[in-house]
C-alpha distance (Angstrom), angle and dihedral (degrees) to the residues before:
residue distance angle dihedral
X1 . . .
X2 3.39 . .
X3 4.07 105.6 .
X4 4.01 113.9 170.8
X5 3.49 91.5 109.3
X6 3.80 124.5 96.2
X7 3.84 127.1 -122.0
X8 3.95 112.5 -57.5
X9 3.34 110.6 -147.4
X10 3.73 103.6 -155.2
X11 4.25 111.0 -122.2
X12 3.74 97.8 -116.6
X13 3.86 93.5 61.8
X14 3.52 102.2 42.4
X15 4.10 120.6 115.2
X16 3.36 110.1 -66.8
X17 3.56 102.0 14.4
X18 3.71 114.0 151.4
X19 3.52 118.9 -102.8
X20 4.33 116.9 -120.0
X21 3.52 104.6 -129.7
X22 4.10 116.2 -131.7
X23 3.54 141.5 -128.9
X24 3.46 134.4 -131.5
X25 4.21 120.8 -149.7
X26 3.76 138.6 166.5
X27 3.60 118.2 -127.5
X28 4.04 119.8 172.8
X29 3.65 97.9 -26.6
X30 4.36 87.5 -44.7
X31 3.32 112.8 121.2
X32 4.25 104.6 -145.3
X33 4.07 134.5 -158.3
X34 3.58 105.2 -165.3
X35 3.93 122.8 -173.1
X36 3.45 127.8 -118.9
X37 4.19 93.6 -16.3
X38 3.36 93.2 -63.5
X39 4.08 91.4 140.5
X40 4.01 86.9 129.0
X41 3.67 95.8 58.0
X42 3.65 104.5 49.4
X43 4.37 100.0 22.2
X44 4.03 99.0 33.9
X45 3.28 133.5 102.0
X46 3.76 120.3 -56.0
X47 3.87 88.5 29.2
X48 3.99 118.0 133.0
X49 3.64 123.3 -125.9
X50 3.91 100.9 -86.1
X51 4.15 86.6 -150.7
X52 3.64 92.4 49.3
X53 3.59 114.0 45.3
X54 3.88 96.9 128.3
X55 3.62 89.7 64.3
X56 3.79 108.1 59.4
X57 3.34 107.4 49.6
X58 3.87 100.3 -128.6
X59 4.27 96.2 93.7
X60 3.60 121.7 77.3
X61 4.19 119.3 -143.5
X62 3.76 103.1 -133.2
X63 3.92 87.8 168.9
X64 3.85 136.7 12.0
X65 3.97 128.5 175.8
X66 3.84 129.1 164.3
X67 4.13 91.5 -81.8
X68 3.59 107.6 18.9
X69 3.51 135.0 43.0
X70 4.09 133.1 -171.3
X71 3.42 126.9 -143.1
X72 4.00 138.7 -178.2
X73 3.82 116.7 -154.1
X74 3.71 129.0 164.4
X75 3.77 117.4 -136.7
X76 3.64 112.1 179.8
X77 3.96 121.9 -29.1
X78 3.66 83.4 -28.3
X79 3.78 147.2 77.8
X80 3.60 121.3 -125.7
X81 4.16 121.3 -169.2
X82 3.82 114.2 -144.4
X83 4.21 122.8 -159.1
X84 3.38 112.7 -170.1
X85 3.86 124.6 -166.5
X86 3.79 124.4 -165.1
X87 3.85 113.4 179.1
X88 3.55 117.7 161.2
X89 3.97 124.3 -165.1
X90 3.77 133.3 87.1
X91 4.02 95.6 -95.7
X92 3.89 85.7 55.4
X93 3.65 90.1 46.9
X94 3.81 103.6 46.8
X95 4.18 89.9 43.7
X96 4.33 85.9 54.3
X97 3.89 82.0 50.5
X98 4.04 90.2 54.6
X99 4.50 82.2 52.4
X100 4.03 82.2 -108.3
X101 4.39 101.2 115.3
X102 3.69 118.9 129.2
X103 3.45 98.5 -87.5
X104 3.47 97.1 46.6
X105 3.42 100.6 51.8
X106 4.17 85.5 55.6
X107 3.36 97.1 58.3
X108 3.71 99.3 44.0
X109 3.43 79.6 59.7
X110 3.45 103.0 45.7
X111 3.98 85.9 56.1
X112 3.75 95.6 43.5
X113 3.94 84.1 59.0
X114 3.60 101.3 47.8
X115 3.35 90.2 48.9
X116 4.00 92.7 51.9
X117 4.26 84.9 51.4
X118 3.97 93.7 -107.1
X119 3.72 109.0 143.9
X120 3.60 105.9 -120.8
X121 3.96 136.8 155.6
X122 3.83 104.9 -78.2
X123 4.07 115.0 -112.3
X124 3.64 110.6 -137.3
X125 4.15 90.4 -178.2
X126 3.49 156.7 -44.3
X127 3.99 130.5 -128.4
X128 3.95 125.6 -162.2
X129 3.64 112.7 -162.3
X130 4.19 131.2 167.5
X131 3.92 92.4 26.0
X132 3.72 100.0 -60.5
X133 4.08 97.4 -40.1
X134 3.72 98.3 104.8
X135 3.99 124.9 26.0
X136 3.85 128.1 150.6
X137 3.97 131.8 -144.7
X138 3.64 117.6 -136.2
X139 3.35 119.3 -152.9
X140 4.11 146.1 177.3
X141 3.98 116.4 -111.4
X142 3.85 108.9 -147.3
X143 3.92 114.9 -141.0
X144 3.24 112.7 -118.2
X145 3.69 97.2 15.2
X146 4.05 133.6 154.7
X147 3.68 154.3 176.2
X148 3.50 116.2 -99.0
X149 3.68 92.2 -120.9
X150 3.18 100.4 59.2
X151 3.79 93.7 54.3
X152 3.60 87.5 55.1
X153 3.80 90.5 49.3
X154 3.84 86.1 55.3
X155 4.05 96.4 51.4
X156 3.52 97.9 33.4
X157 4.17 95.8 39.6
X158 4.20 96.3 89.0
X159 3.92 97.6 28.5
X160 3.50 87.7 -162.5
X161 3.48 111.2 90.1
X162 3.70 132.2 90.1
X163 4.00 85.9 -150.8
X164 3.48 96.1 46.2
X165 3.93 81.9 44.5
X166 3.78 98.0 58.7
X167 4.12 95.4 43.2
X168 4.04 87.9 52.8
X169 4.01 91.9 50.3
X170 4.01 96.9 36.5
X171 4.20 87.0 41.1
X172 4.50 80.8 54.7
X173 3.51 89.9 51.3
X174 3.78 95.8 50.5
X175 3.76 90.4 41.8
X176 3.74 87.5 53.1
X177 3.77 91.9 50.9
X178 3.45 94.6 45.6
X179 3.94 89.2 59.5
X180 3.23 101.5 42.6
X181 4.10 86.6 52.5
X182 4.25 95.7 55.9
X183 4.02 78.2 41.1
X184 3.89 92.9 60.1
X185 4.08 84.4 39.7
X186 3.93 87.1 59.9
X187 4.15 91.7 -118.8
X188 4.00 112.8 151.6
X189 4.13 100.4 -175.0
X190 4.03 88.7 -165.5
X191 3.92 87.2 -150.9
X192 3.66 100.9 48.4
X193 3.86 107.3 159.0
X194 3.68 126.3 130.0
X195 3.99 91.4 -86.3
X196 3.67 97.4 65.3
X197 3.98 91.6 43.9
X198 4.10 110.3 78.4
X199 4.07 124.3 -162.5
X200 3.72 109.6 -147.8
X201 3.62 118.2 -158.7
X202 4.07 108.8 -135.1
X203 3.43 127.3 -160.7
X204 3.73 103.2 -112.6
X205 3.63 79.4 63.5
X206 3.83 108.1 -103.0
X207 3.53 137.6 106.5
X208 3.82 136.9 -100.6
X209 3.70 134.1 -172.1
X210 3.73 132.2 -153.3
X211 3.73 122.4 174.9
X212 4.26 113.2 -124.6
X213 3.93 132.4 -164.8
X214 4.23 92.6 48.0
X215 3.86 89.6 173.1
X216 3.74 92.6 134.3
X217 3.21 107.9 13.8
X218 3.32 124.7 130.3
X219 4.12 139.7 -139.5
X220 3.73 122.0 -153.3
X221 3.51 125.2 -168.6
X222 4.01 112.8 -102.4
X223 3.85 112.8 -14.5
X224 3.25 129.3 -1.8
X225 3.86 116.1 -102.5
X226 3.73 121.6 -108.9
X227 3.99 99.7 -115.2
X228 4.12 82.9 57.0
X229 3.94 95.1 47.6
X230 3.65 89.4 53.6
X231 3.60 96.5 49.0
X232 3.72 98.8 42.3
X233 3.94 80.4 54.5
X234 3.73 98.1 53.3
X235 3.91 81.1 50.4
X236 3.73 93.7 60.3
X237 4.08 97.5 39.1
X238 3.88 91.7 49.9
X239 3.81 83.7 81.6
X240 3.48 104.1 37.6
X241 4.18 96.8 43.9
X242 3.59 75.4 72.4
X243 4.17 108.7 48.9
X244 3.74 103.5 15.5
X245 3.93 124.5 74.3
X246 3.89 111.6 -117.0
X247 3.86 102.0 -108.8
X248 4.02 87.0 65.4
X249 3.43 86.6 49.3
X250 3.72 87.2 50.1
X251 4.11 85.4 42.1
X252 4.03 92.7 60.3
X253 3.63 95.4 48.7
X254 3.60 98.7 47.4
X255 4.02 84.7 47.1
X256 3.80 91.8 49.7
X257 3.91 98.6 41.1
X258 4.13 81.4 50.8
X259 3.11 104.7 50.9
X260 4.11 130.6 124.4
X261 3.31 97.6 -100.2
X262 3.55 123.5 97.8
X263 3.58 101.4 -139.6
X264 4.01 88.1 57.8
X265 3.94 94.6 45.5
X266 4.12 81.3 61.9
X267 3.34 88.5 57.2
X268 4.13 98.6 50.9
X269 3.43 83.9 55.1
X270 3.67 100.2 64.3
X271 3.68 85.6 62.3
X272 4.15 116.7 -177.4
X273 4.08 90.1 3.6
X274 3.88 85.5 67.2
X275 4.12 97.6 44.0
X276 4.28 82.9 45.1
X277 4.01 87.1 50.5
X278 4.06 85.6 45.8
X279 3.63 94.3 45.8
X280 4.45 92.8 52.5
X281 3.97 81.8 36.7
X282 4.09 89.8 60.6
X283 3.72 89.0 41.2
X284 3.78 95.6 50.1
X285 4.27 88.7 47.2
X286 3.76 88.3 49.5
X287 3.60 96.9 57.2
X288 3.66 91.8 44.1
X289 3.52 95.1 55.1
X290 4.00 92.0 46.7
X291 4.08 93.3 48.4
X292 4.07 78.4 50.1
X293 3.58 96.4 54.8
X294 3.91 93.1 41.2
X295 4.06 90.2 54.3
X296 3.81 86.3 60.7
X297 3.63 94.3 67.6
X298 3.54 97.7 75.8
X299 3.25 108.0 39.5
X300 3.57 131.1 58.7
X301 4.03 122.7 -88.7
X302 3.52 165.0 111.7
X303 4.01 81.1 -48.1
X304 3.36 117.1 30.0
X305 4.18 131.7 15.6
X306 3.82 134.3 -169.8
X307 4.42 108.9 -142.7
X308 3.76 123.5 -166.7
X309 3.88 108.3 -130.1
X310 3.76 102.5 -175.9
X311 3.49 135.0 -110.6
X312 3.78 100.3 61.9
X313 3.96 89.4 -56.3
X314 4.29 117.5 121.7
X315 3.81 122.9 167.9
X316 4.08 133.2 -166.7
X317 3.61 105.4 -136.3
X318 4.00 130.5 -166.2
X319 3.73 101.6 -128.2
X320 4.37 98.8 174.5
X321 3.22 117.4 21.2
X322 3.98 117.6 -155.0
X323 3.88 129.4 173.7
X324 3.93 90.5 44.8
X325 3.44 88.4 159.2
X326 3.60 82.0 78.1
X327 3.95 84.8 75.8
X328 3.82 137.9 79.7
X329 3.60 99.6 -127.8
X330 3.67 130.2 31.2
X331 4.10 108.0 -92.3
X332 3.83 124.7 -166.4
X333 4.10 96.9 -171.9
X334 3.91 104.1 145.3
X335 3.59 104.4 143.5
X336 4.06 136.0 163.5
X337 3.56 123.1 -127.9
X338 4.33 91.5 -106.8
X339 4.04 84.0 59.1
X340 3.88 92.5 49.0
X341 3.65 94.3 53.1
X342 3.63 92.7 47.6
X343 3.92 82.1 56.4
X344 3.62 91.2 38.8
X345 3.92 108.8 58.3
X346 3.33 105.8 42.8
X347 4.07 82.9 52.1
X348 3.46 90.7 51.8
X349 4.05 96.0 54.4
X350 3.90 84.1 50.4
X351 3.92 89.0 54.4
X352 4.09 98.0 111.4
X353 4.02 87.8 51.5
X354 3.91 123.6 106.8
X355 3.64 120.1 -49.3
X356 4.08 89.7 -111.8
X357 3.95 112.7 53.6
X358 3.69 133.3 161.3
X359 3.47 118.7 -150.7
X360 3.67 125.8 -169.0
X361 3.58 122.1 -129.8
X362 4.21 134.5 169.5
X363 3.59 96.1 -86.8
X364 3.94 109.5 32.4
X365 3.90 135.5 -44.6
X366 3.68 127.2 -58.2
X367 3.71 125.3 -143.6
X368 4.09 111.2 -136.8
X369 3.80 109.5 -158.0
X370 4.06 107.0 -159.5
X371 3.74 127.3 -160.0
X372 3.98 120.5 -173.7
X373 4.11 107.0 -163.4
X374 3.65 130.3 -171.4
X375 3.70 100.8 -105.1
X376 3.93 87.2 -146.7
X377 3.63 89.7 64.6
X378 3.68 115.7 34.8
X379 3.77 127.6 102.6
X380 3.76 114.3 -113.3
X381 4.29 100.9 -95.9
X382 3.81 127.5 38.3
X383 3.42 96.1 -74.1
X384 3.86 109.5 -180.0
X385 3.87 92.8 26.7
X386 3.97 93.5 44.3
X387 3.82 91.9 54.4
X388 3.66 99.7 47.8
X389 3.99 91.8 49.1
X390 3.65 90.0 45.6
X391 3.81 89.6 45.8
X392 3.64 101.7 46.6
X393 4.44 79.0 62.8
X394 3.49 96.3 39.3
X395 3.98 86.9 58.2
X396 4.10 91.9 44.6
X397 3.77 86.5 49.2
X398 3.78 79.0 59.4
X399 3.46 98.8 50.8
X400 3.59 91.5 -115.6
X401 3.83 124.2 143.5
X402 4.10 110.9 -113.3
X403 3.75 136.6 153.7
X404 4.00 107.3 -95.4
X405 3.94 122.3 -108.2
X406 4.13 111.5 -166.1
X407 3.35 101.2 176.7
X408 3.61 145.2 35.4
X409 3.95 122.2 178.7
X410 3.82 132.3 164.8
X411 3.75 136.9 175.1
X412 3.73 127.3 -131.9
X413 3.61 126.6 -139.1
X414 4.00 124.5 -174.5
X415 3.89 77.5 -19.1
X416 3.39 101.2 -54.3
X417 4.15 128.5 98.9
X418 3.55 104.1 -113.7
X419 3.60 94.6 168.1
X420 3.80 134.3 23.4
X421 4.07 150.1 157.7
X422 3.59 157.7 -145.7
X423 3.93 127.4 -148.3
X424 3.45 123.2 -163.7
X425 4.08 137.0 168.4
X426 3.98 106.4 -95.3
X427 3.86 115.1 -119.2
X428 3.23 122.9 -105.6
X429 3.65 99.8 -118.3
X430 3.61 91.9 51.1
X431 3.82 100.3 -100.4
X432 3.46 119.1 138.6
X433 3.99 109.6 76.6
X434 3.78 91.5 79.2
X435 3.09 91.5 49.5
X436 3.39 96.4 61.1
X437 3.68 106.9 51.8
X438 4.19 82.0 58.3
X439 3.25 93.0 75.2
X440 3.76 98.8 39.2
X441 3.88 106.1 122.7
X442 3.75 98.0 17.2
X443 3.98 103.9 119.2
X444 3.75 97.2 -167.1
X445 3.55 110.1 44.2
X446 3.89 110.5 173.5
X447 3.46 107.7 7.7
């Protein structure tokens, strides 16, 4: 990919392009927005059921979470991106009634964008069905299209070469330019890391980025203000403290702060008052992002889930595990909550066996670390087993190397835990039983 071009900005977003005025249709009780009068294209004939895509066989889930779920379908010669959005509950409900539900709110800011010149992904439509509880997002899928980190994995992977060399300092330029540009438009993404920024390839042979997922984002009028530049940065260089050397760090700033617009040639001239604001700005995004990741532990999730076993036993379970670098050896653990309580019960029936048992699952062995307590004297909650599970996360969270815990179950007894466990993934030298009996009898492991 050819990449010693600058950012193209694409001539229907630039500043001052006029804005396509939409349309609004009824189609089997869906109430649709389309784009520009482009009802054929997404509604015609030979067009899939937007609310049903799972069930034909012709869509393909790129994404799926508890209330949203991504899919790519191709209708045509083309490739259209649909978001849909299922929130049940009254609140939801009444707000889709006002014209403000999830998808909604995306697209009106998808428009407001493109209509301020800030390249975005183009939305094609938006349909509202079942008073607000379900609507879907369509979007366009660009050929040839993506994520910024991945780009950067390609220049950056053999280090080596000068070519390689040149693409990875001319594609942090262009990045840089690109940001300052939506910065000048007064766009604020929220979620700005390299995942939600795409690279398309174009045919003249340069490069052009548009920002995705806009659920969020905000669009002030004129530029954007400095407390929002800073923290859209500290968004962007949370990824790349970690996989890019500190002189292209040093590179994109320097490119960003000198850049043609005016509002960023203000900013070069506050000099090291801006790089201190940056620095507290990083710090401040950090900790939000760890007291974000430490909130998912007790509460169910795309990460983490809490099952009722039966008989007085519960247990907190890891379900996705991200940040394994965070681990000693490499650990492929994704597991649904059906596989965890076929792990799970036949655990729990082994609970009153030695302190030190390996139990064999599809993948591996997993180490089950028992504790008998007097009932008389233990603290309503798993104490000592609670805080090392939730501590082995809180450290990840951290990025800080610790042995992985994937499970933590206990069983309550006239409402206090009288017994309780830990599983973990056996090492692959065998370590791990040892271990265990160490910390037999200690009630507050961790703290």
């Amino acid at each position: 990919m050819a990449s010693d071009s600058t950012t193209t900005i694409p001539s229907s977003q630039r500043a001052g392009a006029s804005r396509v005025r939409s349309s609004t249709v009824r189609r089997s009780q869906t109430r649709w927005t389309i784009a520009g009068g482009g009802e054929e294209s997404i509604l015609g004939e030979g067009t899939p059921d937007w609310f049903g895509l799972g069930d034909g066989g012709r869509a393909e889930c790129v994404k799926k979470g508890h209330l949203r779920s991504v899919w790519r379908v191709g209708v045509g010669d083309r490739t259209v991106y649909a978001k849909v959005f299922e929130r049940p509950g009254l609140i939801r409900r009444v707000l889709a009634m006002l014209g403000w539900s999830d998808a909604e709110r995306e697209f009106r800011t998808c428009r407001r964008a493109e209509g301020q010149g800030v390249p975005v992904i183009r939305a094609l439509g938006v349909g509202v069905r079942d008073r607000g509880a379900r609507s879907v997002l369509l979007t366009e899928g660009l050929d040839g299209a993506c994520e910024l980190s991945e780009v950067w994995e390609e220049f950056s992977g053999s280090g080596g070469s000068g070519v390689d060399r040149r693409r990875r300092l001319k594609l942090i330029e262009t990045t840089a330019q690109f940001l300052s540009h939506c910065h000048e438009r007064g766009f604020f993404h929220r979620d700005g890391h390299p995942g939600n920024m795409l690279v398309v390839r174009r045919r003249e042979g340069g490069i052009e980025l548009r920002f995705a997922d806009v659920n969020g984002a905000r669009v002030y009028r004129g530029t954007l203000p400095r407390r929002a530049r800073l923290v859209s940065l500290a968004q962007l260089d949370q990824y790349f403290q970690r996989v890019a050397q500190r002189t292209d760090r040093l590179r994109f700033l320097r490119s960003y702060l000198c850049g043609e617009e005016s509002g960023a040639r203000g900013l070069e001239s506050v000099g090291r008052t801006f790089l201190s604001a940056l620095d507290s700005a990083k710090s401040r995004h950090s900790e939000r992002l760890v007291r974000r990741r430490d909130r998912r532990l007790r509460r169910d999730g795309k990460y983490f889930t809490t099952l009722s076993l039966g008989g007085g036993w519960k247990a907190t379970v890891v379900l996705t595990l991200s940040r394994r670098r965070c681990f000693s050896e490499p650990i492929h653990v994704d597991r649904a909550v059906g596989a965890w309580r076929a792990i799970l019960e036949p655990v729990v029936s082994w609970s009153k066996s030695a302190p030190g048992v390996e139990f064999p699952v599809d993948d591996g062995r997993l180490i089950v670390e028992l504790r008998h307590r007097d009932v008389s004297a233990s603290w309503p909650g798993a104490v000592g087993h609670r805080v090392r599970f939730e501590r082995c996360h809180q450290l990840r969270h951290r990025d800080v190397k610790t042995e992985l815990i994937l499970a933590c179950a206990w069983h309550r007894r006239w409402g206090r835990v009288d017994r309780s466990m830990l599983l973990r993934p056996a090492r692959a030298d065998g370590e791990g039983v040892e271990a265990i009996k160490c910390f037999e009898g200690m009630d507050h492991v961790g703290d």
